[in-house]
Structure formats: structure tokens, C-alpha cells
C-alpha positions in Angstrom: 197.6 -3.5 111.8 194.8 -3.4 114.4 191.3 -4.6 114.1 191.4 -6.6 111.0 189.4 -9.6 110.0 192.2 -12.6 108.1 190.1 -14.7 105.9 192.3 -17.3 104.6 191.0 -18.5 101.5 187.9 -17.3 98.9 186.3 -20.3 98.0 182.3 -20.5 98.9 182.8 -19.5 102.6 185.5 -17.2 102.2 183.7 -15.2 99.2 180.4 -14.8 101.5 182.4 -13.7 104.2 184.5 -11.2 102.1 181.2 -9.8 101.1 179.5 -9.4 104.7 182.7 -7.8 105.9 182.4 -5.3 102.8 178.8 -4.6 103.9 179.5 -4.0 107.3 182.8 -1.9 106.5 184.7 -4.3 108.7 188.4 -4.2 107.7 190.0 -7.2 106.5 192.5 -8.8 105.1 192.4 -11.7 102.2 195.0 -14.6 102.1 194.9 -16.4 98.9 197.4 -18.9 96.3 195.6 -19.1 93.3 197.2 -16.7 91.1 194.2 -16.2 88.9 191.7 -15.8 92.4 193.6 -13.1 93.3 193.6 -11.5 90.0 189.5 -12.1 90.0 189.4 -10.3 93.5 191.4 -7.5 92.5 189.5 -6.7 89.9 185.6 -6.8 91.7 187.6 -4.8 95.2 190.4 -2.7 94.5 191.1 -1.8 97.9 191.1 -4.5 99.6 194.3 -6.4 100.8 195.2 -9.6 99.5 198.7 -11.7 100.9 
């Protein structure tokens, strides 16, 4: 993969950046451990990429 943001973690920070990269159509990719996060983020953006 080229050109891809890694945010690692979607607590506070990590949720605002998620949602300035989908503004700005940036590609990126999310790396979360919480189980239940992950479902959460699934659900509100379907195409992004979660590890």
C-alpha cells in the first residue's frame, strides 16, 4: 500500500483524526483492539480498513 495515513487507536484523537482524513479523502488505515470499537467503526465507515 502506498500513500496511507496508520492511525493507531480511535479514542478522542484518533476518532477526530479518522474524521479529517474522511473529509479530506485521504486514505488511511485504522489499527484498533477493542472488539466492540471496531464493530462501532464498521458500522458508521464501511470502507474503511481496520487491522
Amino acid at each position: 500500500m502506498k500513500d496511507y495515513y496508520i492511525v493507531c487507536g480511535v479514542r478522542d484523537t484518533g476518532s477526530q483524526v479518522v474524521k479529517e482524513q474522511k473529509l479530506m479523502k485521504e486514505n488511511y488505515i485504522l489499527v484498533e483492539i477493542d472488539p466492540i470499537k471496531v464493530t462501532s467503526l464498521k458500522n458508521q465507515f464501511p470502507e474503511i480498513i481496520i487491522i
